[in-house]
Each structure stands twice: as C-alpha cells, then as structure tokens.
N, C-alpha and C positions, 0 to 999 in steps of 0.2 A: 604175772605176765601182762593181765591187762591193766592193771593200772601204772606198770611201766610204758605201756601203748600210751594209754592214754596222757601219761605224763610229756611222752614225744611230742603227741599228736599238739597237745595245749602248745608246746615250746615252739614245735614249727610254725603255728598259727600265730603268736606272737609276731617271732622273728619276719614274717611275711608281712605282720601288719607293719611294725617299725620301719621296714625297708620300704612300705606303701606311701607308708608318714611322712619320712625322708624324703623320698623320690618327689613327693606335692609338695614338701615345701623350697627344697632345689629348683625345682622347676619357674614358683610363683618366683624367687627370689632372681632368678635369671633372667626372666622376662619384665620385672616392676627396673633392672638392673641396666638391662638394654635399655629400656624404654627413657630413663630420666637420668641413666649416667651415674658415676658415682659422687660418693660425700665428699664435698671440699675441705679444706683443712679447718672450717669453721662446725664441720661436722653434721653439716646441712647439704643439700642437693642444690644443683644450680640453679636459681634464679626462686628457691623457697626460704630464702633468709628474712628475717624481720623488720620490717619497713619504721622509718622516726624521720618527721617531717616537722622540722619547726615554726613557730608562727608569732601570734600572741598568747593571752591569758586565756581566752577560749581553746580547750582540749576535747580531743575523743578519743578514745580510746575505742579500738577497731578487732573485733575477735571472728576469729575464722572457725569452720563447722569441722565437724570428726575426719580427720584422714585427709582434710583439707590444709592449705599453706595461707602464708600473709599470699602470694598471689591471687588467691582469687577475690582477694581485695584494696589489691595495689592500687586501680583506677580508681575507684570509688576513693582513697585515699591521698593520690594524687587528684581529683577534684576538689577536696574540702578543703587542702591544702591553698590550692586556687582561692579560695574563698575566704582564706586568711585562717584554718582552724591550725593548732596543731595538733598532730597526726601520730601515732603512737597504734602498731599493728606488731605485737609480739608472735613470735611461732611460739606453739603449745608444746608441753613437753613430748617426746618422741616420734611428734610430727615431721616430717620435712625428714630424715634423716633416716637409718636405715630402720628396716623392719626389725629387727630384735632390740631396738630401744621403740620403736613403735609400741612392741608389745609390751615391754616392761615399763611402761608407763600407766599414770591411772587417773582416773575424775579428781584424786586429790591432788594431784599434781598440775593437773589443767585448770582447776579452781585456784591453786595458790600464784600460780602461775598469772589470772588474766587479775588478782589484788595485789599482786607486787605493782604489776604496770599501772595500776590505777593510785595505788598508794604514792607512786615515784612523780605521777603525774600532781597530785592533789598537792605534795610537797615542795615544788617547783610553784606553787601560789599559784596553779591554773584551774579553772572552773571543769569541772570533766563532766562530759554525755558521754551516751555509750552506745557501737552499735553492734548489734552481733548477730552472725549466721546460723541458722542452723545451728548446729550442739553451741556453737558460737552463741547463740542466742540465749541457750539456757544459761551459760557463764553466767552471760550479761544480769541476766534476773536476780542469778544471784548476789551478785556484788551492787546492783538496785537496790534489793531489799535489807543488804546490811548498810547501805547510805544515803542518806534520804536524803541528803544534799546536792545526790543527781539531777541537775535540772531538765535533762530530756534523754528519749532513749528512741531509738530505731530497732524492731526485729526483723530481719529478714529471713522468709520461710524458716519461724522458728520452730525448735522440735523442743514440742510439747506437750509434746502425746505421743503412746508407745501402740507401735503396731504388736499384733497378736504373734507375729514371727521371732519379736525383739523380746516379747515379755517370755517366751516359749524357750528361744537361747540364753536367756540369763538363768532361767531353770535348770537346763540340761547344757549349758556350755563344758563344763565337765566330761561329757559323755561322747560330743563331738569333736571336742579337744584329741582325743584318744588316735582316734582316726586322721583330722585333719585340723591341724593347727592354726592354718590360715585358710581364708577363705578370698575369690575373687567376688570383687562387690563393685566392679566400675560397671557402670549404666549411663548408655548413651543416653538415656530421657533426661539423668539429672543437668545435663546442658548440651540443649537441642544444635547451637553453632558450633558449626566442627573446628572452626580455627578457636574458638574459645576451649574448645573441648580439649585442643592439641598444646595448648597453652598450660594446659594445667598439672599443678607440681605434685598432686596427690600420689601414691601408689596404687589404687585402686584395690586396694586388699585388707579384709576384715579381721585380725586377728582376733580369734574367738574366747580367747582370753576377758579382751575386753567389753566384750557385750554385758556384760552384771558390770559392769565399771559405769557405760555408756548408761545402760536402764537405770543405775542410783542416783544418776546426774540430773536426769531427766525429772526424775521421781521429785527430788530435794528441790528441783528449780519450780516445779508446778505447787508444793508447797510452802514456796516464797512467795508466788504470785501475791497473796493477799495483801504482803508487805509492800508492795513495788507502789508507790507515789509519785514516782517521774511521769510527765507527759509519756504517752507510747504510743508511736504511730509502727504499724504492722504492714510488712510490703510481702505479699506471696501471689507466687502463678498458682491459676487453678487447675493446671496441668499437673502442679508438682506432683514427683513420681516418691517421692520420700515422703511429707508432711500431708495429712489427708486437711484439706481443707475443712471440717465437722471440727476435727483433733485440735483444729487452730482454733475456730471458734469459741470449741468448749474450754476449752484453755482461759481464754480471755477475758472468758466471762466472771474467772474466779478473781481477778485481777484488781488490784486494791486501789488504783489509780482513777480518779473519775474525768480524765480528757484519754481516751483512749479511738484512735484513729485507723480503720481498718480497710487496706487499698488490694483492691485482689489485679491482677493483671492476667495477660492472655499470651499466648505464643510464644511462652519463656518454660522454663524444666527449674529443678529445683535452686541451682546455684544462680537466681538473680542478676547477680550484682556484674554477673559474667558475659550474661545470656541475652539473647535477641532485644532490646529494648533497655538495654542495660544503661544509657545515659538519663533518660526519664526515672530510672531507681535513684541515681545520682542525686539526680535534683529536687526529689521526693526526702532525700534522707538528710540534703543541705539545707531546703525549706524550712523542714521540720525542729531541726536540731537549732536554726538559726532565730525563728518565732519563738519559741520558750526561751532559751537563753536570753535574748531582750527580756523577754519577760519575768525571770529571775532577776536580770540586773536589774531591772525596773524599781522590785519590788524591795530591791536591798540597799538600794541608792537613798 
C-alpha cells in the first residue's frame, strides 16, 4: 500500500509539474504573440525579415546578436548603403519567427547560416567586412578567422565572455528545462530609448534549450580570436547590461590582429547600433570599414 501511495503521489506531482510547464509556456507564447503579431507567410514577423541593399564591389556583411533581428540593424545598414557599401543583413536561423523554431535551432545553424551570406557575397566578386552584434559578433570572428581576406571588421558589444549565470545554465539547462522551457529575458537596460526599445522585433524570450548552444558559440569564437587578422575596431557602452566591459577587454587581448581599435561610449544599454547616440556608432563603423578597405585596395592594386 505504500508504495502504491507513493507511486500516486510521484504521478500527481508530475502531472502538476507538466500542467505548471504548459501553463509558462502558453502564457510567454501569448504575450511575445500580442506583442509582435504573427508570422507572415515568409514565416518571419513583421518588419524582422532580412535586409540586401546593393551597391558596388565593396560589401558587409551585417549579423545581429541572439533573439535579436536584421532590425536592430536596419539603420546602421541603411547608412552604409548611403555610403555606397553593399549591404547584406541575413535573419539567423529561428530568429524572427516563431518560438518553437527559435528553439529548435542552434550555433551550427547560425554559423552556417552568417558563411553562406558571406560566401554568396565573396562570389558576386565583392570585397566583404564584416560587422556584428553581440552573439552577432562572435559569428563575425568566426568567419574572420576562417578568411583572412577580410579586410576590416567592426564588433559591436561583442559577447566574448561568459557570465557565470550562462556558464551555470549550460551546466544545468537540463534540469531547468523540466520545469520551464522558456524563460523571459527582455531588459529594459539592454536599450535605454524607449521608442528604440518599442521598435524592436526580438521576443524577448530565452529558450533554455539554447544556452549550451549560445556558451559553444562563444566558447569556439574566443578560440578563433588568435586567427582574426582583419583590422577590428570595437564599439561598447560602458553601461552594457549583457557584455562586462573586463570580459571585452580580456577578450581582445587574445586577438591575433595587430591594428585593433577600442571605443567605449556612454549613455547607451547594450544594443548600440539602436540606442541613445546610435548615429555616432554609424559613423564609427563607416569610418572604420571605409580606412582599411582603401587600404587593402591600396595594397592589391
């Protein structure tokens, strides 16, 4: 008799956790659902689709950070454009679209993902830079350091470093998973302007799946560093609420590049390219990308 107790007792606790699990994930899915409307028939959210901006033989290629869209690099893409670059900002796999391809996506997917765009660029006979955000940024490193024929490169608040929260859920994402599957992760600090903030196509939700996806990415990208030979100039607020300003440093210093340019800025949250001062990034990442490519051509001419 009591280990038929006990065997209820395990079954109802289950059954109470499942319907707990359920109920969290209904709910985050209703509200990221309100908030951004649904998928269009391109199977993307409105106004998170992938931005291609044509020009000349000068290219960049433009990668946005985790759970982020090409929006919150649309501007920054339409200025370069301005400037005569062409322009090339793919959505990552299961970004922009709904939460259960969110989640069934993964680093190798967003990896293969930001070398197709660069490969397509490269065989169109355009010179490609590269700039990337946040997880954006680690892509970026990575496909630096498999091509050394990058002539220049922009990070902005790049993540290069793992907090002790991130390293702690790729441990135990298993464990968390059980209970809640998705996690809310929007923070007002990561962009201090609210109409930027209101702007933005992310869902604001962590699926805890991908945390050991997110931390291998990180991981492989800070062991490229040493390969990375492209100029790199580095744009981060010292405010950022994601990227610890140390975490960048140390990062940087592993970096195999010897013109390496480090601009810290003030009164902005982690998403830069978005946030309070955001036309001065612009022209920081148009400068930058503009001086070294002269100076490639220069050297090839």
């Amino acid at each position: 008799m009591i280990w038929v107790s006990l065997l209820g007792a395990a079954a109802l606790s289950l059954a109470l956790l499942a319907a707990l699990r359920q109920g969290s994930r209904r709910r985050i899915e209703f509200a990221v659902a309100e908030r951004l409307g649904p998928v269009g028939i391109d199977g993307a959210v409105k106004g998170a689709g992938p931005i291609a901006l044509d020009a000349g033989s000068r290219a960049v290629l433009l990668l946005h950070g985790f759970g982020d869209t090409p929006e919150s690099l649309a501007g920054l893409a339409h200025a370069l454009h301005a400037r005569g670059w062409t322009v090339r900002v793919p959505l990552l796999p299961g970004h922009g679209r709904t939460i259960a391809e969110f989640e069934a996506s993964s680093a190798n997917s967003w990896q293969a993902c930001a070398e197709e765009a660069y490969g397509a660029l490269r065989a169109s006979g355009c010179t490609v830079s590269l700039v990337g955000q946040s997880m954006g940024a680690a892509l970026a490193v990575r496909v630096a350091a498999a091509h050394l024929e990058t002539p220049a490169m922009v990070l902005l608040a790049p993540l290069l470093s793992l907090s002790s929260a991130l390293v702690q859920g790729a441990r135990w994402w298993w464990l968390v998973r059980i209970a809640r599957p998705l996690l809310e992760s929007a923070d007002e600090r990561s962009i201090l302007d609210p109409e930027a903030r209101q702007r933005a196509r992310g869902p604001g939700v962590l699926p805890v799946r991908l945390v050991p996806q997110l931390v291998a990415l990180v991981r492989a990208a800070c062991a490229d560093l040493p390969r990375v030979m492209a100029p790199v100039r580095v744009v981060q607020s010292r405010e950022d609420n994601r990227v610890t300003p140390a975490g960048t440093e140390a990062a940087l210093r592993t970096i195999g590049s010897t013109t390496v340019d480090m601009i810290w800025r003030s009164g902005a949250g982690h998403v830069v390219s978005v946030d309070y001062g955001h036309e001065q990034v612009w022209t920081l990442v148009g400068e930058w990308l503009e001086r070294h490519v002269a100076t490639s051509e220069a050297r090839s001419a």
